[in-house]
C-alpha positions as CSV (number, residue, x, y, z in Angstrom):
1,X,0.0,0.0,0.0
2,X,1.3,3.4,-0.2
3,X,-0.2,6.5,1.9
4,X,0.3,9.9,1.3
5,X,0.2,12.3,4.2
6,X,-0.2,15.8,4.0
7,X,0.5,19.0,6.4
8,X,0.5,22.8,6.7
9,X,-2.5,23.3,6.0
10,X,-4.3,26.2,8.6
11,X,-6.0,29.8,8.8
12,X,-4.5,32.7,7.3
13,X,-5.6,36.7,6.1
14,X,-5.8,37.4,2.8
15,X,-2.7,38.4,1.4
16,X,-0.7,35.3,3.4
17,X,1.0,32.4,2.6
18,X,1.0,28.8,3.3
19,X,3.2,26.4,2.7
20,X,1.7,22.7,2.2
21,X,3.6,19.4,2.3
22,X,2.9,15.8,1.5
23,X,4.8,12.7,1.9
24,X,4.2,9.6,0.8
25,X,5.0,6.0,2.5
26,X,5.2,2.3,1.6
27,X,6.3,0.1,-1.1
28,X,6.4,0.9,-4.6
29,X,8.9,1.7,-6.7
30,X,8.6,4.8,-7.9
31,X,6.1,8.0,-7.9
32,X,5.9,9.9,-11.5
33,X,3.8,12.5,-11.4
34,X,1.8,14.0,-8.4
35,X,-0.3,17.0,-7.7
36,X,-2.4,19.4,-5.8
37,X,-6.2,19.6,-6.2
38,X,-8.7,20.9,-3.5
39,X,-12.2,20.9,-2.9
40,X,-14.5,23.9,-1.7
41,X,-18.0,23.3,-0.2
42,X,-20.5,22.8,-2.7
43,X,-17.8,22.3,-5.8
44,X,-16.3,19.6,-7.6
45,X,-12.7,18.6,-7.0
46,X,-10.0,21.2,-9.2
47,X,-6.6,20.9,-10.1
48,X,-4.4,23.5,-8.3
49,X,-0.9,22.1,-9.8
50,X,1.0,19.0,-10.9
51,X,4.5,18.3,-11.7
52,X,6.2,14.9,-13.2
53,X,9.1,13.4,-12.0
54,X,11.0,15.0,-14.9
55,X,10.0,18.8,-13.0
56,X,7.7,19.8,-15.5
57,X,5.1,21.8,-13.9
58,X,1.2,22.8,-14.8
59,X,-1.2,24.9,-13.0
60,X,-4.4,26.0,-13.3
61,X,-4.8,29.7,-14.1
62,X,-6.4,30.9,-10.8
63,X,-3.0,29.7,-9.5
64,X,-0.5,30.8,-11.2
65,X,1.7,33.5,-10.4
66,X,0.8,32.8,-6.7
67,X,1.1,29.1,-6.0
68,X,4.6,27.0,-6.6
69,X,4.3,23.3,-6.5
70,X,8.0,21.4,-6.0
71,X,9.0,17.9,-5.1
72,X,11.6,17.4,-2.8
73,X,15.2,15.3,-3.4
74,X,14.3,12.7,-2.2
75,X,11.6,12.6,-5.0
76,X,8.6,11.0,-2.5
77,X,7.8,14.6,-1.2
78,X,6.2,17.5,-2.6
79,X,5.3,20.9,-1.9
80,X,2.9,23.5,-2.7
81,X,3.6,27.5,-1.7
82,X,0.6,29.6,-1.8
83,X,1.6,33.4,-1.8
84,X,-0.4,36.2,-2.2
85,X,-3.4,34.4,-0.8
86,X,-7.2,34.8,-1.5
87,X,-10.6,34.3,0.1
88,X,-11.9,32.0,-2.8
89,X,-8.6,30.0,-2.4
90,X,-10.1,28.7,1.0
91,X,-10.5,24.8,0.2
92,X,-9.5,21.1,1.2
93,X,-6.2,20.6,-0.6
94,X,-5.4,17.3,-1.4
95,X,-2.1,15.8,-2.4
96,X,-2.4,13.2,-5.4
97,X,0.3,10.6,-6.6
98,X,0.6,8.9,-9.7
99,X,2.7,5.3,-8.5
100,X,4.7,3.3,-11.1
101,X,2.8,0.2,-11.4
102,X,0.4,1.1,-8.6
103,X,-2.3,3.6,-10.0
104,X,-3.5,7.0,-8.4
105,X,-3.7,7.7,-4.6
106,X,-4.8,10.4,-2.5
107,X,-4.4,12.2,0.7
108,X,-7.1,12.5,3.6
109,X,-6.6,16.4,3.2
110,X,-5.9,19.6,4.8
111,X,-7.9,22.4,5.5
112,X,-6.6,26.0,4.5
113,X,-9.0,28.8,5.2
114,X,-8.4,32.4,4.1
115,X,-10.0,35.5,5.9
116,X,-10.6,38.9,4.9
């Protein structure tokens, strides 16, 4: 099995920054791409930003500018930075991993709120 864990997720004003992190755990070999999505109350699930394991990067266009997604060295980490922060950003993020062999997994989630 492999799990994915994320953290830094919490309550910030608009204008802030966050910095979220998820690891992922187990047995497999390898992860290729992974990615942030999130989920506000009362929408569907949306892409925030994913990057392979060759450091291309995509993000969606409320996003960019703001938001930088990275993976760590060790290549089983990644991060997102969330900069300039805005109300409507306030959503479940959830970290996603593509695993060699494996298929897609997700995080449980973590909760970032933005205030006026």
């Amino acid at each position: 099995q492999v799990q994915l864990v994320e953290s830094g997720g919490g309550l910030v004003q608009a204008g802030g920054s966050l910095r979220l992190s998820c690891a992922a755990s187990g047995s497999f070999i390898s992860l290729n791409s992974m990615g942030w999505y999130r989920q506000a109350p009362g929408k569907q699930r949306e892409l925030v930003a994913t990057i392979t394991s060759g450091g291309s990067r995509n993000y969606a266009d409320s996003v960019k500018g703001r938001f930088t997604i990275s993976r760590g060295n060790a290549k089983n980490t990644e991060y997102l930075q969330m900069n300039s922060l805005k109300p409507e950003d306030t959503a479940v993020y959830y970290c996603n991993a593509w695993v060699t062999l494996k298929g897609t997994y997700w995080g449980q989630g973590t909760q970032v709120t933005v205030s006026l």
